[in-house]
N, C-alpha and C positions, 0 to 999 in steps of 0.2 A: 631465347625465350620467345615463343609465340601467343598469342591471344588471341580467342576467337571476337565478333562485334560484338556478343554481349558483353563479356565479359568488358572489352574496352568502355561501354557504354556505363555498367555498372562502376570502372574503375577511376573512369573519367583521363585515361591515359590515353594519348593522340594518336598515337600511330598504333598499331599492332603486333611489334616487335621491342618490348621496353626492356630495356636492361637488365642482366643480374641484380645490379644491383638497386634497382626503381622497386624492384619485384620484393628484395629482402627487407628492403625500408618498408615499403608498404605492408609487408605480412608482419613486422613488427610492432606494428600499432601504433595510434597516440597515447598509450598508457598501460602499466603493467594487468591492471584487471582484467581489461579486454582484449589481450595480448595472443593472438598464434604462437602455439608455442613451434619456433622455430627446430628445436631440438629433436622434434617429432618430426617435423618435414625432411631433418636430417636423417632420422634413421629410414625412414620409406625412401630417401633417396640411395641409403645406402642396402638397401634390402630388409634391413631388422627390422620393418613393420612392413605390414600387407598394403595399411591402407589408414590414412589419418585422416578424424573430423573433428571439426571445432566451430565453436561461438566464437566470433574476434569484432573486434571493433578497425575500422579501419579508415585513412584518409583517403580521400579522393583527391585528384591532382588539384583541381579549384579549391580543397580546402575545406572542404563540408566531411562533417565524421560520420559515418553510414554501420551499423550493422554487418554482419555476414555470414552464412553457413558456408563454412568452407570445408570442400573433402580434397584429399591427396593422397591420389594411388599412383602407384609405378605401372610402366610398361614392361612389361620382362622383355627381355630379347634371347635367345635362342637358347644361350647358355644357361639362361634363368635370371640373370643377374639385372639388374633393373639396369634402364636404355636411357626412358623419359618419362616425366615426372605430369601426369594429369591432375589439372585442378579445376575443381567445378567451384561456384560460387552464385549462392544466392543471397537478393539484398534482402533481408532479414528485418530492416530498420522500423518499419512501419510494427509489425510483431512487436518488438525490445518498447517502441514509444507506446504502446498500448498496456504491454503489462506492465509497464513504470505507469503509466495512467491510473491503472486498476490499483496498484501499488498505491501511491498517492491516494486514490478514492476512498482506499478502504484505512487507510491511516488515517484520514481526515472522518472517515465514517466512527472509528472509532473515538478518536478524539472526543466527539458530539456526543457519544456515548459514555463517555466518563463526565465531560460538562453536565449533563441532563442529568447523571446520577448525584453531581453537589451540589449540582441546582435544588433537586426534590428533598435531599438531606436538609440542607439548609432552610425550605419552604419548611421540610415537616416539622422542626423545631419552633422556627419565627412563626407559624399561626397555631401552634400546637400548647406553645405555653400560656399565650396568653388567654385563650380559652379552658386552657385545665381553672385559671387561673377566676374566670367567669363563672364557669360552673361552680366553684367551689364557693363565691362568694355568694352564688343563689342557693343552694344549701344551708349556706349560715345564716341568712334571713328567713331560710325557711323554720330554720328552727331561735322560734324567737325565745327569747330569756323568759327563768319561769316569773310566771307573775304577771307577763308584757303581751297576751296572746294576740299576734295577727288578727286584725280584720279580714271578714270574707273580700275585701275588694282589692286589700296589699296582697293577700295568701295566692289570690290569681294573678298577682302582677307578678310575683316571684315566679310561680309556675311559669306561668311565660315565659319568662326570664332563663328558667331553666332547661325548658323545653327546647327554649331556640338555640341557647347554648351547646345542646347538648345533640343537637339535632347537628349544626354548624361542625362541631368538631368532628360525628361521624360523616359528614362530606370531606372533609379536609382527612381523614386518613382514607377515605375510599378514593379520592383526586389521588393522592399524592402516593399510594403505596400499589 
């Protein structure tokens, strides 16, 4: 197995010749989700694929878990039959922590968006009844018992009363809906 610099750079392996088997630990991941599937490298090495790419998550020798675009194509040799095995690799990692970023943002964006929505349910109730409840009582003093008719100076205090009420409660569903 050879390596070119980048790739060592990206891999964080010392020297430029790392083992079969540094190579197969490494393409197998920290973890099955972000996993090369090795199965596939098998068959490109064995001819039955052209040419394998994948998302994988991978360690670097220091131990830091990195992203990667990995492709694996054969080299055919004369007979057709695959010789040697090319793999390119890009670090990817900065891409993956952005749209995990974006992910997060928008899960947290939504979140706000359901709180705002039980926030306003709950406002439009808690200022909505006790003003039904306002208006309603200035209505009944508007209509005083027979026999007991309002003065012109209570009949405008009620008005007020009802006016402002009722003014108050069309802000409160024009705020809140």
């Amino acid at each position: 197995v050879e390596i070119n610099p980048a790739m060592q750079a990206i891999t964080g392996w010392p020297d430029r010749a790392p083992t079969r088997e540094a190579v197969l630990r490494w393409a197998g991941g920290p973890d099955a989700a972000g996993r090369c599937t090795l199965a596939q490298v098998h068959a490109v090495a064995a001819g039955q694929e052209a040419r394998h790419r994948a998302e994988c998550r991978f360690t670097r020798t220091d131990g830091r878990v990195r992203w990667g675009d990995v492709t694996v194509t054969a080299a055919l040799g004369a007979d057709g039959r695959p010789r040697t095995l090319h793999v390119t690799l890009d670090d990817i990692t900065a891409r993956k922590e952005a749209d995990q970023a974006a992910e997060r943002a928008r899960a947290a964006a939504e979140a706000a968006d359901r709180a705002k929505g039980a926030f306003l349910a709950t406002m439009m109730h808690e200022l909505r009844t006790p003003m039904h409840g306002v208006v309603g009582v200035a209505q009944l003093l508007e209509t005083a018992p027979p026999g007991e008719p309002l003065d012109a100076e209570r009949r405008a205090y009620v008005a007020t009363l009802r006016s402002c009420a009722e003014h108050t409660l069309a802000l409160v569903h024009e705020v809140l809906e």
